[in-house]
N, C-alpha and C positions, 0 to 999 in steps of 0.2 A: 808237287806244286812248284811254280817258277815263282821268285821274287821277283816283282813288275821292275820293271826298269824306269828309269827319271821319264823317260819321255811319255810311256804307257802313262805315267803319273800324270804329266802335265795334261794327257790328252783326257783322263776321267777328270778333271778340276775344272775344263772346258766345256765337257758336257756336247751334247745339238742339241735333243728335246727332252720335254716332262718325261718322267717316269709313269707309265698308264695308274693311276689306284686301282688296288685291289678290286673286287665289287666285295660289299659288305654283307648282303643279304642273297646266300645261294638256297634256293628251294633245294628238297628233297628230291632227289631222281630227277632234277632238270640241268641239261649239261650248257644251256642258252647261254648263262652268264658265265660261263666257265670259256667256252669257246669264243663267242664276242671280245673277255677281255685280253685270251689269248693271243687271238688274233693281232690287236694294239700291241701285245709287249712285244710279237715277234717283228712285228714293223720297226718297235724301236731298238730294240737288238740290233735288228739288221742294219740299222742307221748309224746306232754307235759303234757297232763292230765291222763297219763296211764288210758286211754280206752280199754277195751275188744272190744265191737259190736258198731254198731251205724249205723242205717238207716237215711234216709232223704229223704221227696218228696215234690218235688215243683210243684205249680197249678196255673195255667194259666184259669181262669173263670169256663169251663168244663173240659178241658184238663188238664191229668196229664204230666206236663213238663219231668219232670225225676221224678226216684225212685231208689233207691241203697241203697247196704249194706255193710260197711264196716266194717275188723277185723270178730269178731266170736261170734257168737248167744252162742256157747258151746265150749270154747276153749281147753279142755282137748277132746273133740272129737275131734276136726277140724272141725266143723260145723260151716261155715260160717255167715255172718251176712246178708240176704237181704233185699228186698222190703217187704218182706211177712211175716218175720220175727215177732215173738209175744213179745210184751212186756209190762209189766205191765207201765200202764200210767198214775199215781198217778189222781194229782185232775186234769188234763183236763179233767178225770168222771166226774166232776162237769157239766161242758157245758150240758153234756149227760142228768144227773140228772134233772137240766134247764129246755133242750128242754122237756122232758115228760111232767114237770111240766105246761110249755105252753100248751102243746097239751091238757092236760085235761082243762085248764083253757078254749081253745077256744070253745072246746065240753060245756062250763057252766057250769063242774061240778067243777070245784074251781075256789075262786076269790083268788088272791093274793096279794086282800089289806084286806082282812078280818081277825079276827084274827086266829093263827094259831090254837088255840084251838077248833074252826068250824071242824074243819078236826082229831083233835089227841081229843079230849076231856077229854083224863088222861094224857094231855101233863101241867104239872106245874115247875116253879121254885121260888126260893126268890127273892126277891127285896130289895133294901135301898132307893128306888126308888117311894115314893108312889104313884106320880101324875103321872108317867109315863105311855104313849100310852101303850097298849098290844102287844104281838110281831107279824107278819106277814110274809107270805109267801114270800111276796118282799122284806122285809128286811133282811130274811133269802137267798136271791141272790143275793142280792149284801153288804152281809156283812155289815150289819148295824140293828142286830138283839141284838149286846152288850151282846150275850151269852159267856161263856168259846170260850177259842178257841176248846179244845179238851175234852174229861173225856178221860184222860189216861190210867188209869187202864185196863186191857184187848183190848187198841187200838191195837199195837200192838202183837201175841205171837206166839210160836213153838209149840200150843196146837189148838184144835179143837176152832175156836174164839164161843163166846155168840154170840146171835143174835141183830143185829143191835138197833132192834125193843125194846128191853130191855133196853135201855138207859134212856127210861123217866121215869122208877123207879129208876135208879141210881145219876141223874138230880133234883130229886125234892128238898132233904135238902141243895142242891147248891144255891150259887147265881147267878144272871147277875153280868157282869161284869160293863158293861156301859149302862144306860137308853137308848132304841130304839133311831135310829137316831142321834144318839152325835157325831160319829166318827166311820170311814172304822178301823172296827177288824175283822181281820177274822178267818173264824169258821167254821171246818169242822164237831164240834158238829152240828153248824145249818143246813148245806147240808144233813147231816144225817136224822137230823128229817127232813126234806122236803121229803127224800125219804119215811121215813116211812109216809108220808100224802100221799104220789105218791100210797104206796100200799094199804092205806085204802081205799083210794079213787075208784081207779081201781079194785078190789076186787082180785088180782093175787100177787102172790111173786113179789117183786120187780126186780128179776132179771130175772126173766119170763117175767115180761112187760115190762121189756126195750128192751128185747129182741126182743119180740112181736111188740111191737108200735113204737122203733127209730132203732135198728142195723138191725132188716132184711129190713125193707121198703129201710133204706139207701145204702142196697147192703153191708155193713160189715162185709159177711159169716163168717169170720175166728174170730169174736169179741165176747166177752161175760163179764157179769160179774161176779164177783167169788170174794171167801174171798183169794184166793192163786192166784198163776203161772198157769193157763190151762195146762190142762193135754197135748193138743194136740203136737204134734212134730214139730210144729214151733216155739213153745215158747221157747224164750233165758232163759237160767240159769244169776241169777245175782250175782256179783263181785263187793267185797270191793278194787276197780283199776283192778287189774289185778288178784286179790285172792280172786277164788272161793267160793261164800258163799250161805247159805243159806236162800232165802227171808220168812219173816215170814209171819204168816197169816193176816189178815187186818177186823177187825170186822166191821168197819165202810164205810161199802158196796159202797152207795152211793155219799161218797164222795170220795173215791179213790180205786175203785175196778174192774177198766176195765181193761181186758186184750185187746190188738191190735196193729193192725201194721199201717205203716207210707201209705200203699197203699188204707187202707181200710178208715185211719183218714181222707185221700185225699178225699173221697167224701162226708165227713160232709161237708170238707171246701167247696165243688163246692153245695152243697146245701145251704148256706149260700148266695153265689154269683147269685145263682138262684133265690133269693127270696122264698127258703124254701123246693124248687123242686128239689127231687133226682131221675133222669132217668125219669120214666111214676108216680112216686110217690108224693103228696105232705105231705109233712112232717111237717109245718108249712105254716099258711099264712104269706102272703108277708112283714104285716102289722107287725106279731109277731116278725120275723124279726126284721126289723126296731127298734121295743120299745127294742130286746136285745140287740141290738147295740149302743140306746139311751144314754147318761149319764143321769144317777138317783139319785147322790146326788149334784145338780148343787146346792140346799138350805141349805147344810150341811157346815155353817163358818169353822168349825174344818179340813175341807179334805180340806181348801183352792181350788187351783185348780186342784187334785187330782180326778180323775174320773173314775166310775166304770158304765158299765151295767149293764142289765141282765145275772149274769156269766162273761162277757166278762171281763177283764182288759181296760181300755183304758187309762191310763197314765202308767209310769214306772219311776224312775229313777234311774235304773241300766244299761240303752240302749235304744237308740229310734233312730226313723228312721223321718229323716228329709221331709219338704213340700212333705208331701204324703195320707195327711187329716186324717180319723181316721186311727188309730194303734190298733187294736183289738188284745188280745190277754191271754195265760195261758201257767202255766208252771207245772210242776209237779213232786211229786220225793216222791220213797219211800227207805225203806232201802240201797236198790241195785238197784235201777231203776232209771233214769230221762228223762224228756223230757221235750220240748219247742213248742208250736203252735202261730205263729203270721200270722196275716190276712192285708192286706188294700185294704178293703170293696170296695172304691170307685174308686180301678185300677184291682179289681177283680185278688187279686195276695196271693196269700198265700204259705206259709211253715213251715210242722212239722218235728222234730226231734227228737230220741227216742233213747235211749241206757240203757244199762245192766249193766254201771258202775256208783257206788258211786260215784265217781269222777268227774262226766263227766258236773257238773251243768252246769260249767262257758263255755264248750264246747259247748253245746246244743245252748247254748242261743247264744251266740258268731256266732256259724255256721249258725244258721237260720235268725239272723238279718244282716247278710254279703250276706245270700243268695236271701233275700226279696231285699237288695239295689240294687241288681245285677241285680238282676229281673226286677227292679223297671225302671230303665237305660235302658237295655232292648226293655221292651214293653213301658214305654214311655217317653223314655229321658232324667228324672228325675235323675240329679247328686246329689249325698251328702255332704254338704258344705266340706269343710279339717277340722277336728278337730285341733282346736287350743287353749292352755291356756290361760287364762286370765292373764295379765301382773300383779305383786305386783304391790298399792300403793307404793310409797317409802315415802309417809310422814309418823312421829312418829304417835300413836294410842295418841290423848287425853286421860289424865286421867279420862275423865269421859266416856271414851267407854271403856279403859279397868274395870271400876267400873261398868259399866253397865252389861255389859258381863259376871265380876266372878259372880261362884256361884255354886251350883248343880244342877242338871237336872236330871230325870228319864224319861228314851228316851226309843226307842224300842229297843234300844243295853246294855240296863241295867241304871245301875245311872253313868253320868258323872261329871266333874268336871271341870267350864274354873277358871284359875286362871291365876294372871297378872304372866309373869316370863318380870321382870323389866319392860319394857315400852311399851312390846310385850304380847299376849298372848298364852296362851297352853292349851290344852287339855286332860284331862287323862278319858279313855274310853277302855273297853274290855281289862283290864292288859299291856294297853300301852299309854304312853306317846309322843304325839303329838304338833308340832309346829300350832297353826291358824295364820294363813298371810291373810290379809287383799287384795283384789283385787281393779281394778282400777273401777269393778263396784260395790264397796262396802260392797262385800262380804267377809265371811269368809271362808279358806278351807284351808283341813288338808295338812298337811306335816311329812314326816317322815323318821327318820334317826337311821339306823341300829346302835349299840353300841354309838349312838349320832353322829357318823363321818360321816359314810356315806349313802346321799340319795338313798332313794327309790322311783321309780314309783309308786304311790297307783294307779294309772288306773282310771277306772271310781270312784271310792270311790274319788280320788282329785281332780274329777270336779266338785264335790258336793260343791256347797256352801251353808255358813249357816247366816240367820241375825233372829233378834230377834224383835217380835210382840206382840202386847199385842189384844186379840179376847176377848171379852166375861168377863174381868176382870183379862184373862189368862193372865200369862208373860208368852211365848210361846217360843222355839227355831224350826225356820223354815228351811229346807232341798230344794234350787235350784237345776235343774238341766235343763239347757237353761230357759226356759219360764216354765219351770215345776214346781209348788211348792206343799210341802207336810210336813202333823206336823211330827216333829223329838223330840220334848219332850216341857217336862215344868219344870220350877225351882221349886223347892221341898226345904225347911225347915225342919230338923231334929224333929222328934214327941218329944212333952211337954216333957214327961213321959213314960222314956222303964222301968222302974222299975218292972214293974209285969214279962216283957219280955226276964230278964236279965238272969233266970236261964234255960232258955233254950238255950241258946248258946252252940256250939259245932257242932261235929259230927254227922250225920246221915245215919240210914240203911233203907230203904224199907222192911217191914217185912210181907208184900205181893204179892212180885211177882208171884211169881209162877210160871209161865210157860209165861210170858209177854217175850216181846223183851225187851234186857237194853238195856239205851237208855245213861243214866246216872250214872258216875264212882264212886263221889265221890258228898255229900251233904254237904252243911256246911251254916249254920247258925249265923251268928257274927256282932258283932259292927264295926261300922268305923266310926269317926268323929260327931257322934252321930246319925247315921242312921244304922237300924236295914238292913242287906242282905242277901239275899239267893244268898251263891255260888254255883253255878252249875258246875260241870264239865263232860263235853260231854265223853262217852264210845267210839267215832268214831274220835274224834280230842281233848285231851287230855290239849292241849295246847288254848285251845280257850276258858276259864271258862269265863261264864256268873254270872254277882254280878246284881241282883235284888234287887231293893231298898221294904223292907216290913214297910209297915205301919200299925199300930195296927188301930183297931176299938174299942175293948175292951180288956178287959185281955185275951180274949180266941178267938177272929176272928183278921184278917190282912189282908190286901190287898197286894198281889203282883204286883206291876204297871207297867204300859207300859207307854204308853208317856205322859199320863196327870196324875196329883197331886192327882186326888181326884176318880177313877177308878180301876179297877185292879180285879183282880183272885183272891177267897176265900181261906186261909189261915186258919185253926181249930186247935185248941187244945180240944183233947177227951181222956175221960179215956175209956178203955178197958182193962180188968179183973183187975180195980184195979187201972192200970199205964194210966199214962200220955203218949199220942202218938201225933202226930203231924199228921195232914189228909188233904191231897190235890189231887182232882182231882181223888179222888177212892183210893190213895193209903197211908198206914200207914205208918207213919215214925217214928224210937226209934231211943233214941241216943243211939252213942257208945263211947264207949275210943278210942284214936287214942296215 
């Protein structure tokens, strides 16, 4: 989850329209009032989140409940937005990727606990890791494979992309990031090389066998994979909100390269609910099933109670849907595209949504988890408690909880910092300054106030509560969300010794793009408090720079961390013709004057 930025702020305090009311009184097995009120919220989504297109369909076990499209597939034609409508649907390819992977696994020709070098056998990377297990096909599904998230370099571009399959020459003078099984990081490097195991294995292009063995069996004529937009005439153009842009190409096939629509996603979902059976087809067994729905890192201390499938999602805490047993589910987003798919398996209820705007994340998801509750009431009664905040403590913080608490922390939102402000605490995270208020159930959660006067709704971000754990020798900051918990970071100490590190401070340029998509405005490299950071600042929201806390290894490797102390993304210093460059992730970086 991103922390909104001032002006995202300013722009919910502003408001356009009412928020639609719920309806209060759903018949039994009548979806009328379910779909009518639908209908309103996704108009005002799309209003508030300047939306172009946006479909949605909802399934009822075999039955497709509804399906509709709203706004404009092509809005400079008037090309509306429907059921049918194509759009690129980032990593819910993932699930797709998955299921083949199952399917070859129950034919015996892969195990997916073996390693994955069985199947890629010029699949290598670095390690700092000696004793560590070997990586695996299961670990590569539910993100616990401790690779990069991504190799950047040519993920995105406006140029014919390299082929997927090339990545494990590009992969090998890299490192892991975390030893197999430490902790849920996810990596659509890893879905990647699972694809390329999917096409060694199968002896066919990858997107020929998906074609072949999961989108025709499942009835998805209008689906495909591709590094672009499908050519066909149902495919929506995508939009930065409301302006028209062009989607670049996407090298990394299998993990987010499906084009399709919300009608055709509709009968993955009812094959799911089937036990694997789509129409006269089986597409899984019943059993396969089942394990992808399973949770597989229930031995994993570090995800607390944080749980994943096969593919699937099954915790969250950015929304959930209350006593409704599992919550299965993915989301997905590329340049100009997002979408959301959530399932509950055991009331055979599902809803995807799909749209053609940058913008539309917080929509998507919003709409589809409004649209399951409704559902959910519906067909079987199931109300969702009232959301209600947690009342402040009003007792003063001990001095020894606010000493416990200061400190720094390298979270998945970069490095933060709690520091006592008098007998209270606060928070400074993502170039904003935050109240923590203590709850009456001993939590912590943010607060925050525009020019310091006046509050603001964080939304779900302020129902998040945080307390502090110590796992494994860790001093830990943990992230609530009801009964939901998940690591948010770990206290970090400033490195012995930046002295070798000092003189590369400054400005930076990428001095190999080339034909990549930018992703990133501005680089920057500097001290603060005695921790070395990479500022980032995003080319699509300007206002939201991420500061990454970098840890040296040696004078010429660093880790870039995520939420634990001692993990993180490789960091290089390399000469090239001569000069010192800076190399992450495929791409060279020079300083420059600013």
């Amino acid at each position: 989850m991103k922390l909104p930025s001032i002006i995202a702020l300013i722009a919910t305090l502003s408001g356009c329209a009412a928020v639609p009311p719920r309806p209060t009184n759903i018949t039994g097995g009548d979806y009328t009032s379910t779909k009518a009120y639908l209908t309103k919220l996704i108009r005002y989504e799309m209003d508030k989140n300047r939306v172009t297109g946006l479909s949605i369909a909802l399934v009822d076990d075999q039955r497709l409940i509804w399906a509709e499209g709203f706004g404009y597939a092509d809005q400079e034609r008037k090309l509306p937005a429907t059921a049918e409508t194509l759009y690129r649907v980032g990593s819910i390819s993932k699930l797709f990727t998955d299921t083949a992977a199952m399917q070859l696994a129950e034919q015996g020709r892969f195990d997916i606990d073996q390693p994955l070098r069985t199947y890629l056998s010029d699949f290598s990377i670095k390690t700092r890791y000696p004793d560590a297990a070997e990586i695996t096909p299961r670990q590569l599904m539910t993100h616990h494979s401790g690779l990069p998230r991504d190799w950047l370099k040519g993920f995105f571009t406006t140029a014919t992309p390299g082929h997927f399959t090339e990545l494990k020459k590009d992969i090998r003078h890299d490192y892991v990031a975390y030893p197999p099984n430490t902790v849920l990081s996810y990596s659509n490097l890893g879905i990647t090389l699972l694809g390329d195991a999917i096409q060694q294995q199968s002896g066919q292009p990858f997107a020929q066998y998906m074609q072949k063995s999961v989108l025709t069996p499942l009835g998805m004529n209008n689906s495909s994979f591709d590094t672009g937009p499908a050519t066909s005439l149902l495919m929506a153009k995508g939009y930065r909100g409301r302006e028209a842009a062009i989607e670049p190409a996407l090298r990394d096939l299998p993990a987010g390269g499906l084009n399709s629509s919300v009608t055709d996603l509709s009968h993955f979902i009812s094959m799911v609910f089937a036990g694997g059976i789509s129409g006269n087809q089986r597409i899984l067994k019943t059993e396969t099933v089942a394990e992808m729905l399973r949770p597989q890192n229930s031995a994993v201390p570090l995800d607390f109670n944080f749980r994943i499938g096969l593919g699937w999602m099954l915790s969250t805490l950015d929304s959930s849907i209350k006593n409704a047993g599992t919550v299965a589910h993915h989301s997905g987003a590329t340049p100009f595209f997002r979408s959301q798919m959530y399932l509950l398996p055991e009331h055979k209820l599902g809803v995807v949504v799909l749209s053609n705007s940058s913008t539309a994340m917080q929509a998507v998801d919003h709409i589809a988890t409004q649209a399951l509750t409704l559902a959910l009431e519906a067909k079987s009664g199931i109300q969702q408690p009232q959301r209600s905040r947690i009342p402040p403590d009003d007792k003063p913080l001990a001095m020894e909880t606010v000493q416990e608490y200061s400190g720094d922390y390298t979270t998945v939102a970069g490095l933060a910092r709690i520091r006592a402000c008098g007998r209270d605490l606060c928070a400074d995270a993502a170039n904003h300054s935050f109240d923590l208020v203590r709850g009456s159930d001993g939590l912590f959660r943010l607060e925050y106030s525009l020019f310091g006067i006046i509050p603001l709704d964080l939304g779900a971000l302020g129902d998040i509560g945080f307390s502090r754990r110590t796992v494994a020798g860790r001093d830990l900051l943990v992230a609530h969300a009801g009964e939901q918990e998940m690591l948010a970071g770990q206290r970090i100490d400033p490195p012995s010794n930046l002295s070798a590190w000092r003189r590369y401070l400054g400005d930076y340029e990428i001095i190999n793009l080339e034909s990549d998509h930018k992703t990133v405005e501005r680089i920057r490299l500097l001290e603060e408090r005695g921790f070395l950071l990479i500022e980032l600042t995003p080319t699509e929201s300007p206002g939201e720079k991420a500061r990454i806390p970098l840890m040296p290894v040696s004078e010429n490797e660093g880790r870039l961390l995520g939420p634990l102390n001692d993990g993180g993304e490789t960091v290089r210093i390399v000469a090239v013709e001569g000069e010192e460059r800076v190399l992450f992730s495929g791409y060279l970086l020079k300083k420059v004057a600013r």
